[in-house]
N, C-alpha and C positions, 0 to 999 in steps of 0.2 A: 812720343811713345805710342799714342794711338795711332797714331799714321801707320807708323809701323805695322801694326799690329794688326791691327784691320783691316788695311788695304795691300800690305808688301805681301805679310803671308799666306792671305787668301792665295793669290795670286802666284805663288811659289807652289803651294801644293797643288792646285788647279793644273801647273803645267808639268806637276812630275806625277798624276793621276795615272791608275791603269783600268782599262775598261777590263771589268773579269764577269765574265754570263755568269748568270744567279744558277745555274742549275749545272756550274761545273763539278760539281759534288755531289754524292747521295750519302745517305748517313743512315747504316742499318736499325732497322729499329727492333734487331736481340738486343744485339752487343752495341751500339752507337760506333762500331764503326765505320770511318771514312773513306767512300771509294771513291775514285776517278768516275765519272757517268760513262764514258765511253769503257770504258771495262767492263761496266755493267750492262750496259746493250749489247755488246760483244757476247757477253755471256749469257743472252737471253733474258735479260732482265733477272738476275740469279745474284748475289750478292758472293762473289768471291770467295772464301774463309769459313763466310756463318751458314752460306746456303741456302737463306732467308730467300721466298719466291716472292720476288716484288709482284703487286695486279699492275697487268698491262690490260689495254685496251683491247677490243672488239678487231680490230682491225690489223693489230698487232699479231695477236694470236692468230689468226687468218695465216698472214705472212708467216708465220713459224711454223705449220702446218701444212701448208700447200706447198707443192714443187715448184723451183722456180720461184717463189712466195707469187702465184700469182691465181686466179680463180673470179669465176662470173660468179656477181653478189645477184641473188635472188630477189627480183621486185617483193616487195610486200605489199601487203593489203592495208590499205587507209581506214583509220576506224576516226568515230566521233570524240572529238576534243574535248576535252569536260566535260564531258555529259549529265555531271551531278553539279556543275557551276559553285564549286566548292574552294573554300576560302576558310585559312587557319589565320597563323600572322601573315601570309603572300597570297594572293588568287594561286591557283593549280595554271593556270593556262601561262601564268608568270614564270612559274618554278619551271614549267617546262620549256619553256623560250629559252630561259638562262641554260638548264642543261644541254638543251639542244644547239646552245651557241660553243659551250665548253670541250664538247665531244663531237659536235661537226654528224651530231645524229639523230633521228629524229625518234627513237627509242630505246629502250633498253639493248634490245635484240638487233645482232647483224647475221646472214645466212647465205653461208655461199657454197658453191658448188665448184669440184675441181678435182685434180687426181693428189693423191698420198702414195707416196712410192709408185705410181702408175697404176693405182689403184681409184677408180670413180671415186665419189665419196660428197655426201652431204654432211657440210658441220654448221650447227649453230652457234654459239656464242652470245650468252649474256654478261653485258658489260656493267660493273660495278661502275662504273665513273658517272653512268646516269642514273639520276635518283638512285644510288644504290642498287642499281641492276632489278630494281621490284620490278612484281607483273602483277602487268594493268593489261587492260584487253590489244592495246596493239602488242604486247610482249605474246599474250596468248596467242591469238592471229599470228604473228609470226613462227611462231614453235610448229603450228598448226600448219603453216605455208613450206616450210622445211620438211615436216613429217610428206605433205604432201609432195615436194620436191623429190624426193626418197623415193616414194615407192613411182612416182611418174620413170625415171629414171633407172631405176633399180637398185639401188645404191644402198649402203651402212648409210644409217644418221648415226649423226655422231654431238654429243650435245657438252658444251661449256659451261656450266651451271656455276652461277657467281651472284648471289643475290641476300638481301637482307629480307627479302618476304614478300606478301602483297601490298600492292601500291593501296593505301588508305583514302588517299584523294579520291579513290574509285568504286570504297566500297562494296557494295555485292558485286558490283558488275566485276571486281578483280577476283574474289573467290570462284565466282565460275568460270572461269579460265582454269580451274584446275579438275576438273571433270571432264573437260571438250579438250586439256591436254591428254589424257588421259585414254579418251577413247580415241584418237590419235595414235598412241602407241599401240594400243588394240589391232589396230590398223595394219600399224608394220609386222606386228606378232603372224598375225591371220597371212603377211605376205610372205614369213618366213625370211624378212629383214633386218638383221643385227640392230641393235639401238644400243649403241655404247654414251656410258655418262661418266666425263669427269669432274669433278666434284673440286672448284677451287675456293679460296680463301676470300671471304663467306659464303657458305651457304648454309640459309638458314629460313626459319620460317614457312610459309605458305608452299615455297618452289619445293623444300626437302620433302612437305606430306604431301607431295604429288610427284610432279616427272621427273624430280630430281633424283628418287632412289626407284626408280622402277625400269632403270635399264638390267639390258641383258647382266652386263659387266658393268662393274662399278671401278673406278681410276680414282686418285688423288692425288693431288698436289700434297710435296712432303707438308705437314705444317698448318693443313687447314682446318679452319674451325666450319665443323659440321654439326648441324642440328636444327631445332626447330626450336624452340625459346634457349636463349644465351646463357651462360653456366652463374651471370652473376642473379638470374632474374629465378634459377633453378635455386640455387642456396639459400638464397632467401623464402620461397616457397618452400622447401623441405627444414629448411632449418638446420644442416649438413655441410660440413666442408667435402667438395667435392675430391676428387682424388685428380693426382697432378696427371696435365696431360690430356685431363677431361675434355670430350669433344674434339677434339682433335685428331687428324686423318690415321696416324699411326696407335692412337686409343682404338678408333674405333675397327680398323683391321682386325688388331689382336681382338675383339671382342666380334668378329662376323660380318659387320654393318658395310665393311669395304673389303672388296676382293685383293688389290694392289695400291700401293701407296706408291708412285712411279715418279720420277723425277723428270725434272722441264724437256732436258736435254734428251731423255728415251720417250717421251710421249710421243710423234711421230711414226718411229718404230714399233712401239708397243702397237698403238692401235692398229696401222698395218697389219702386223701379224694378227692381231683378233679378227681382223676383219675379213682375211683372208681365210683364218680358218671357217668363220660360221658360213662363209659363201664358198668353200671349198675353189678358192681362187686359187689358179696355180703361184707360187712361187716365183719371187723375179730372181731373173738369170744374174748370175754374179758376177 
């Protein structure tokens, strides 16, 4: 009976095994439920039914964006590696080796330059999948090398704002990234350059009290949590149940804080047309 048992049946179900990819599924996380993955890239990373906007990457959004999905990515500027040689449970130069293995990037921020409906166009992109999309001074620097690609060019910048705040491992040197973004935009103002922000799911923290709400026009993703401390860290400092919905890109419309609450599938469009009108670009032909 052991024989059996041990050795036949291993060996029986070993040979009627089916190899199935771990990531043939995605499972919304309103409703739990279960989509094909290829449905869901189809559909822009969009959840079928619930409408739930999955975060996609840096590089992704790029490609959904760009004609052709295709666009010269902006050198950036190299800054100092740890500069504060800072260590919580992981050294910081640790944490960012693994992130920069995971994402295939060497910071939060990716910057590229290309045409939208045949329109120039500078877009940034901070990617939640490194560290959280926080800014730390290569994040700044980069925002900063984009603003500057902008106006070298003539072009809308156009910014993806996806972050849970400033990078801590950083310190002061990451708060001041939000002043030198800042007069940055200054920059583009005085050139009479659109600076459209859209606003995706997180954004919160350091990036919201600075570049993140000081565009021209303000976009959002259906569904995103906007803010600057989190509603559960808010309730408990007032002592308050919040009201449903709080933070959230369609709360905060109804209440002023965002112009348009736009879906995945019109963002291209959308900003085209902004951006044609603040530049008085003609119209493409139909």
């Amino acid at each position: 009976m052991n024989w059996i048992s041990e050795v036949v049946r291993p060996k029986i179900k070993t040979l009627f095994k089916r190899e199935t990819p771990d990531n043939l599924w995605i499972k919304c996380p309103d409703t739990g439920q279960v989509v094909f993955h290829k449905d869901v890239e189809a559909n822009q990373w969009v959840i079928p039914g619930s409408n739930h906007h999955m975060r996609i990457s840096a590089t992704q959004r790029l490609a959904l964006m760009f004609d052709g999905g295709t666009w010269l990515d902006v050198a950036l500027p190299e800054v100092p590696v740890d500069p504060l040689k800072f260590r919580d449970e992981k050294k910081y130069i640790d944490r960012l080796k693994d992130a920069r293995a995971k994402t295939g990037q060497q910071d939060a921020f990716k910057v590229g330059f290309g045409r939208v409906e045949e329109l120039p166009m500078t877009i940034a992109v901070q990617d939640f999948g490194f560290m959280g999309g926080s800014l730390g001074m290569a994040a700044g620097e980069a925002f900063i090398k984009g603003a500057e690609t902008a106006l070298d060019k003539k072009t809308p910048y156009v910014l993806f704002a996806g972050s849970g705040g400033a990078r801590m491992q950083e310190g002061i040197l990451s708060l001041m990234q939000m002043p030198r973004t800042t007069v940055a935009i200054r920059r583009l103002r005085d050139a009479r350059l659109p600076y459209i922000v859209v606003l995706t799911n997180p954004t919160t923290g350091g990036v919201t009290a600075s570049y993140a709400m000081l565009g021209d026009v303000h976009l959002a993703e259906p569904g995103a949590l906007i803010g600057f401390a989190g509603p559960r860290v808010i309730e408990q400092t007032i002592r308050e149940k919040l009201p449903d919905g709080f933070q959230r890109s369609e709360y905060l419309k109804e209440h002023g804080m965002v112009d348009m609450v736009v879906h995945r599938h019109d963002l291209k469009p959308t900003i085209a047309r902004l951006s044609r009108l603040f530049t008085k670009a003609p119209a493409v032909a139909a």
